[in-house]
N, C-alpha and C positions, 0 to 999 in steps of 0.2 A: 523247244520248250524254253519259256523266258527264265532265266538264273536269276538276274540282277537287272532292276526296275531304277532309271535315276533321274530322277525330277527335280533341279536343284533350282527354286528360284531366284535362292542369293545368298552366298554366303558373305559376311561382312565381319572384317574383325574391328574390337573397338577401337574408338576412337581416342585421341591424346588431349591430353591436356586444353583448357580454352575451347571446348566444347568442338574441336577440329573433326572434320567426319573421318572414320574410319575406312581401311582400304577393302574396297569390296574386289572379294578373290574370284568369285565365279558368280555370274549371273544367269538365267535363261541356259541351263544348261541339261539335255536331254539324251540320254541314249540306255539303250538295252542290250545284256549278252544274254547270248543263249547259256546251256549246260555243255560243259565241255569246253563250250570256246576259248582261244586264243585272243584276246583285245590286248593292242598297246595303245594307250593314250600318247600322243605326239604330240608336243610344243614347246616352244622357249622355254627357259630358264626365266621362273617366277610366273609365270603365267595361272598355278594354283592346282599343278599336276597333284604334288604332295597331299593340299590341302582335299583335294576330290578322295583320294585315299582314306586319306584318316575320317572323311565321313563317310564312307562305305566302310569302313571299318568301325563304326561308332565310337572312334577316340574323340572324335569331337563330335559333340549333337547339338551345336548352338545352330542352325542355318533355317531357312526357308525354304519348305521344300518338302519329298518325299521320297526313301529311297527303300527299295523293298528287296530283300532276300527271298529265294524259295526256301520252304523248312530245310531242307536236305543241308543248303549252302549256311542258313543259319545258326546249326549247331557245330559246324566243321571250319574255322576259316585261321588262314595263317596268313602271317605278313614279315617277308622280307623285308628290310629296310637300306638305303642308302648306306649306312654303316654296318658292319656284324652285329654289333652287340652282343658279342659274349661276355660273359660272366669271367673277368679271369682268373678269379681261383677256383676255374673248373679247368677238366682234362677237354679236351674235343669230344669225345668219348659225354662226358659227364654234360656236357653242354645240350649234345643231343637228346640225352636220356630223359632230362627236363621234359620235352616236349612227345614223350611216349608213354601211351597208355598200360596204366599200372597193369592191365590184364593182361598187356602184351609179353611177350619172354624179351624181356629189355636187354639182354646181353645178345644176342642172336640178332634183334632188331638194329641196334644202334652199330653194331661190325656190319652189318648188310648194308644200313643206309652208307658210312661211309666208304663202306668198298664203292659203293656205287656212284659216290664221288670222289672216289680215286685216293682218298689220304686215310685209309684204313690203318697204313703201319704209323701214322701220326696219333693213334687215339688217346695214347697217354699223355701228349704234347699240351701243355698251357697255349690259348693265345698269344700271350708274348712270345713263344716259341715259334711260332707259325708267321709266314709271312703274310704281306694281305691276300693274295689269289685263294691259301688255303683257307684263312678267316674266313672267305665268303662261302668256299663249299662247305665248309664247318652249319654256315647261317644254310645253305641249302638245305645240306638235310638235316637238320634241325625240322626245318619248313615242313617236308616231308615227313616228319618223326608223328607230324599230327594227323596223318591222312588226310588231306584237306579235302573239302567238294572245293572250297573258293582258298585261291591263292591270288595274295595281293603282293604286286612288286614293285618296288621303289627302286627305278635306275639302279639295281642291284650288283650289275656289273662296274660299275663306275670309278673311276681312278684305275683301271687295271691299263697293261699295257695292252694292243691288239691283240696277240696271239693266246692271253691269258684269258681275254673278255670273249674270243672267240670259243674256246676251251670249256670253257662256262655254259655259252649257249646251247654249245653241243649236247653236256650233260644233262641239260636243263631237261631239252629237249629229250632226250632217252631217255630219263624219269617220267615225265609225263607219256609215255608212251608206255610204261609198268604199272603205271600209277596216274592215270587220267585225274582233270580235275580243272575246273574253268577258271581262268587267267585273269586278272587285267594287272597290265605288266607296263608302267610308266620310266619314255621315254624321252629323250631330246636329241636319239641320235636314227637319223633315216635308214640306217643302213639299219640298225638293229631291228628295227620294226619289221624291218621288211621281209628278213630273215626267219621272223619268230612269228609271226602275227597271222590270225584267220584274217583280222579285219583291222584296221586302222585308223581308231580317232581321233581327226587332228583337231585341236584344241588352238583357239584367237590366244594373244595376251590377256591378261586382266583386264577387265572383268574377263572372264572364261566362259567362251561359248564355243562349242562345236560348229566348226565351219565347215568338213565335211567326214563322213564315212569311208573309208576306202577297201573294197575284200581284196587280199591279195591271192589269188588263183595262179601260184607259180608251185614247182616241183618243187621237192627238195632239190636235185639238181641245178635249178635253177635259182633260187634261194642260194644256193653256193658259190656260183659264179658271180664274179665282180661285177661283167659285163652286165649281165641281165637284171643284176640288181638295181645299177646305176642306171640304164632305162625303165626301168620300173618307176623309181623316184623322178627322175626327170617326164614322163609322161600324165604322173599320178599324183605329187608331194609337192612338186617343183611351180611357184607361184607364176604365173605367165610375165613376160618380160612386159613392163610398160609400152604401149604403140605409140606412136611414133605421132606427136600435138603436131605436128606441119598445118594440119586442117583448120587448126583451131587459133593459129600464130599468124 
């Protein structure tokens, strides 16, 4: 079952001063998830990963194009961001609560979700108290606080050290296995995609067009080995080496 419908024929932001054209972010850009699914978008840095976000998100609705929700995905959707964005004169604790339905037993929900990312005895702790790794599980389940059908992710692990960014995806992944819920999870790092992802759309520069699809049909097992990841990338991600102009010279 299709989730999320993306027909973007162009998004353009304005133009400066002197009538100068504005930088078109994404052109000609086409794909569908299902329900459930795992998608990370993959490409460069500036290529208009963000910018795809925030129009399935409808933070922004200036573009050309069409992108469609199923009802289910439309009344539920949450968005991690590249930064935390917490509130800081909330607790972690209070940060979460924000994003919990008043019907729900909010003291019971908000210790579950952070137990479940692991900084439960932080919950009285301000932001400024927390380092960034915990900031981010803070924004997790936040994320979660909303039940989402559609979770949107923005390079959410980012600036962390390895072992921290690894730590993350784990839980990521164990929540969504409590708490099912279709993905698209924007990235610019191969190994993370590869790790987390049903399927993987690798996105040109700007303009931004999908140049290809990729499923990845690996174990979890597999997914966790270094080895198998790095031939995964290099068979599937890894651009083919230029040949060799002798013929042509």
């Amino acid at each position: 079952m299709t989730a999320v419908s993306i027909n973007i024929k162009a998004k353009r932001y304005p133009g400066g001063a002197g009538g100068k054209p504005g930088h078109l972010a994404l052109s000609g850009t086409r794909f569908e998830v299902s329900q459930n699914e795992f998608v990370c978008v993959l490409g460069p840095s500036g290529c208009g990963k963000t910018t795809l976000l925030n129009l399935i998100a409808g933070i922004d609705t200036s573009y050309d194009g069409k992108i469609t929700l199923s009802a289910a995905l439309s009344q539920s959707l949450a968005y991690v961001f590249q930064t935390p964005r917490l509130l800081p004169w909330r607790t972690a604790a209070q940060n979460v609560e924000l994003a919990i339905d008043r019907g729900a037993s909010s003291c019971s929900s908000t210790m579950d979700l952070l137990a479940a990312v692991g900084i439960e005895k932080f919950a009285a702790n301000y932001p400024g108290e927390l380092s960034l790794g915990m900031q981010r599980r803070v924004s997790l389940a936040r994320a979660f606080a909303r039940r989402p059908s559609l979770l949107l992710m923005d390079e959410p692990f980012v600036s962390l050290d390895p072992d921290a960014a690894q730590e993350l995806r784990r839980l990521l992944k164990q929540m969504l296995a409590q708490r099912p819920a279709t993905i698209i999870f924007v990235t610019h790092d191969h190994r993370e995609a590869v790790q987390l992802a049903d399927r993987i759309i690798v996105m040109s520069s700007a303009p931004s067009q999908v140049v290809k699809q990729v499923p990845v049909l690996l174990r979890d097992n597999q997914r966790n080995d270094a080895a198998c990841v790095d031939e995964f990338i290099e068979e599937n991600l890894t651009e083919p080496r230029q040949a060799e102009q002798s013929q042509s010279t």
